[in-house]
C-alpha positions in Angstrom: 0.1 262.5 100.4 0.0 263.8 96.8 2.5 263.9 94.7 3.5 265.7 91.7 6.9 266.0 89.3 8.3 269.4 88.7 10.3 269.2 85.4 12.1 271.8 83.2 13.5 272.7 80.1 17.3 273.0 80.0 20.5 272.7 78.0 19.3 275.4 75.7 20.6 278.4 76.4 24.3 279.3 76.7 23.9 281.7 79.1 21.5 280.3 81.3 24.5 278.0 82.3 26.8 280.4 82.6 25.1 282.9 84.6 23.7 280.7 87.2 19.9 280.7 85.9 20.3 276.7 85.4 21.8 275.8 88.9 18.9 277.7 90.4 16.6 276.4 88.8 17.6 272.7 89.8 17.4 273.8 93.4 13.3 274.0 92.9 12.5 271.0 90.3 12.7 267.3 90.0 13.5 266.4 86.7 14.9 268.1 84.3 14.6 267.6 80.4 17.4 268.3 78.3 18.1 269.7 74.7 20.0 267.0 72.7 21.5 269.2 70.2 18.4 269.4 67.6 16.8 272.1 68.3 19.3 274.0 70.9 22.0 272.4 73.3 25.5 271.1 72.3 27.9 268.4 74.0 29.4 270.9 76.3 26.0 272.6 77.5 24.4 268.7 78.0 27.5 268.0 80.2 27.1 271.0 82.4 23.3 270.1 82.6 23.6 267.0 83.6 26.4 267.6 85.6 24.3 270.2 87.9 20.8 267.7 88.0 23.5 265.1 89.5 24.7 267.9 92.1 20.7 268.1 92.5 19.8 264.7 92.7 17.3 265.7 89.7 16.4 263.0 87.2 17.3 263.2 83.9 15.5 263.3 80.7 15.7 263.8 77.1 14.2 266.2 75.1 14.4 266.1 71.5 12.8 268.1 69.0 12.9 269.7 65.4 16.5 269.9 64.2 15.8 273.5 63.2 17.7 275.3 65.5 17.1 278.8 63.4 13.3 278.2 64.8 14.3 276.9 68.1 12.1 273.7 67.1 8.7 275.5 67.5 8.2 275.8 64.2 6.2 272.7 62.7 7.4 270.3 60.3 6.1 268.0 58.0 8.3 265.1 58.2 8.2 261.7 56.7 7.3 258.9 59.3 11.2 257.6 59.1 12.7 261.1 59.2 10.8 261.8 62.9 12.1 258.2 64.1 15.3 258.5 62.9 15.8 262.1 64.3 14.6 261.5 68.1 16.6 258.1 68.3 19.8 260.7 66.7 19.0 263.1 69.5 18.3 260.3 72.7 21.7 258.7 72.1 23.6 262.0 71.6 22.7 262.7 75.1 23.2 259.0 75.9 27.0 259.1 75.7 27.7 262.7 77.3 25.4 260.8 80.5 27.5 257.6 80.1 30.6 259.9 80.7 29.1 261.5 83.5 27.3 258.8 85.0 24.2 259.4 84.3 21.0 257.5 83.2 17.9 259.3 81.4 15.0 258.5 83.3 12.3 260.0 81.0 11.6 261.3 77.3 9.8 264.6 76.7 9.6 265.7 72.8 10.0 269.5 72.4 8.4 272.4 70.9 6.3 272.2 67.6 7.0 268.1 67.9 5.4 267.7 70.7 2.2 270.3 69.8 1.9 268.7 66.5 2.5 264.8 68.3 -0.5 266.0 70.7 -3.0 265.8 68.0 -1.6 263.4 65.4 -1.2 260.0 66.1 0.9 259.4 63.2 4.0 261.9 64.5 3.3 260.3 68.0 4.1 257.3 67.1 6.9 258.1 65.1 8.3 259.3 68.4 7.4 256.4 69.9 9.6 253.8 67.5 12.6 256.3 67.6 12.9 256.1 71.2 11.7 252.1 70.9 15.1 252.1 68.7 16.9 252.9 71.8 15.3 252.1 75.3 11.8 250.5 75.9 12.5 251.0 79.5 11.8 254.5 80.5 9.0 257.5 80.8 7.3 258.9 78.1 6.1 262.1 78.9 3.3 263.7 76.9 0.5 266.5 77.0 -2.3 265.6 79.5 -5.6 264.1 78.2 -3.9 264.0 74.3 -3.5 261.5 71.5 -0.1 261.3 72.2 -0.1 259.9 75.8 -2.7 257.1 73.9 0.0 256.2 71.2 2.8 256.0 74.0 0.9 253.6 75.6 0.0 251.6 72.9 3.5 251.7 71.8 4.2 249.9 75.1 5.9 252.7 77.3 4.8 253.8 80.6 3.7 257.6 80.5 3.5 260.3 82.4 0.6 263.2 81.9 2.1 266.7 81.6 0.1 270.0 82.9 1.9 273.3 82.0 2.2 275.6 85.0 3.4 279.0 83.5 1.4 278.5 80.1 -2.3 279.5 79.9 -4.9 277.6 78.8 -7.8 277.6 76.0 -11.0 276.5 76.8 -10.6 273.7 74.7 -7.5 272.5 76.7 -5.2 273.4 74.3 -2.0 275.8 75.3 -2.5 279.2 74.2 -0.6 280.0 71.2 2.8 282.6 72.1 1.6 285.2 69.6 -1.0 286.3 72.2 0.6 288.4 75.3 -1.1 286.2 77.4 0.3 283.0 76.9 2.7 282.6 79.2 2.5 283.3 83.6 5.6 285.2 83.9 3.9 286.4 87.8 5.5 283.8 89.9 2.0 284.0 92.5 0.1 283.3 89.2 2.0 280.6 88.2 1.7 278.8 91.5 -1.4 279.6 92.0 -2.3 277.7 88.9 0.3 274.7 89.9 -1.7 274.0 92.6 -5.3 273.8 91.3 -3.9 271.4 88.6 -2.4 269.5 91.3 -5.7 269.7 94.6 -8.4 269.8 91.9 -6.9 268.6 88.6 -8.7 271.0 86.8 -7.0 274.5 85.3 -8.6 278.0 84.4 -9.0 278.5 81.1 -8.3 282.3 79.1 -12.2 283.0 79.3 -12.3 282.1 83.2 -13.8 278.5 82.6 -12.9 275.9 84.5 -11.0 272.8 82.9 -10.4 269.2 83.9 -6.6 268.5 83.9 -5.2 265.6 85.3 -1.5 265.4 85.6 1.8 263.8 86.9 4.1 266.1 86.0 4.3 270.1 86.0 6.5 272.1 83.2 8.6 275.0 84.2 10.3 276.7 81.0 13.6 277.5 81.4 13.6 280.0 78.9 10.4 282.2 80.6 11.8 285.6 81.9 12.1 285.3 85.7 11.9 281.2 85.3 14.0 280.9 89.0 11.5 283.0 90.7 8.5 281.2 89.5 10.1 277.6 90.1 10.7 278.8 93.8 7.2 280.2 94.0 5.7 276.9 92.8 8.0 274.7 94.9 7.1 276.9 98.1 3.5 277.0 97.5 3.1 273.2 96.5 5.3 271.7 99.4 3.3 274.1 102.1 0.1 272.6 100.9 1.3 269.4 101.6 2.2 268.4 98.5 5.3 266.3 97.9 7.8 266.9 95.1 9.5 263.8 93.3 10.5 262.9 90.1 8.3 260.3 88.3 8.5 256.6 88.7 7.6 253.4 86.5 
């Protein structure tokens, strides 16, 4: 049977917790990655995070990024090799204690935003990532953008990895996501956004914005918390994956 990882960006928004968007969302995904309090997310909103993947039985993750919370951390940065590390081991081990308190244990590591666009083509920012999180934990999940420089670097750091496929972003032809100022970018139709799930997943390949087909091998499929309707397409993808045959679990070493 195949087998694929449905992960999601939380901890970011306020009122995602408090209106109920978060706890839906955990009913349809595996993992979940979750804001350390650099670019969004505070203690209380990573302890209601966590609190609901355990409810969930969703694995945990990390997911640091720019501390430039005015830009939501999708804004790039040029940072000094010491300055990354130092940041993403600041982040990991804030999220460390609150998930001590609760219980917890972060399974995986998924850089955020302009960090992880920018660690996708340069080696140097991937492997500052790398040595931050080497500064905590060798011993967990490395997730990085499928068929990039990064997953190369994570490797070579010594950490297992996990390729990512984005399932309510488009794609350029290139393989590269398409950038948010175009309309376009993101599948806010739940059908569309499944429907693209599950061609990464039966023929690891994805359309691309000028109809070309893509190869696209992944482990894990990104949901973002923060796309309008996010609840409704997690349910669409979780319904049309798992009646394919397809079964859902969070990664593994």
């Amino acid at each position: 049977m195949r087998v694929i990882d449905l992960n999601c960006d939380m901890g970011e928004l306020a009122e995602a917790v408090a209106d109920g968007t978060q706890e839906t969302l955990m009913r349809h995904i595996t993992s979940v990655n979750i804001a350390c309090g650099g670019h969004a997310g505070d203690e209380e909103m990573m302890r209601a995070t966590i609190e609901q993947a355990l409810a969930h039985n969703v694995a945990i993750g990390a997911h640091p990024g720019y501390e430039d919370r005015a830009n939501f951390g999708r804004v790039e940065l040029q940072l000094a090799f010491e300055d990354i590390c130092a940041s993403v081991e600041r982040q990991i081990r804030a999220l460390e204690e609150v998930a001590r308190h609760c219980g917890a244990r972060i399974v995986h590591v998924k850089p955020h935003g302009a960090l992880y666009n920018q660690a996708a083509r340069d080696r140097d920012i991937a492997r500052a990532i790398a040595d931050g999180v080497r500064r905590w934990r060798m011993d967990v999940i490395l997730v990085g953008f499928a068929g990039s420089v990064m997953l190369e670097e994570f490797r070579a750091a010594g950490f297992p990895t996990a390729a990512e496929a984005f399932a309510d972003r488009r794609y350029e032809p290139d393989g590269s996501l398409r950038a948010r100022k175009f309309r376009d970018a993101l599948l806010a139709d739940p059908q569309q956004a499944a429907a693209q799930a599950l061609q990464i997943v039966e023929h690891s390949s994805v359309a691309a914005s000028n109809g070309a087909s893509i190869p696209l091998r992944a482990q894990t499929l990104c949901i973002h918390g923060d796309t309008p309707g996010s609840p409704k397409i997690a349910e669409a993808i979780h319904e049309r994956l798992t009646s394919a045959n397809i079964q859902l679990a969070p990664l593994k070493h």
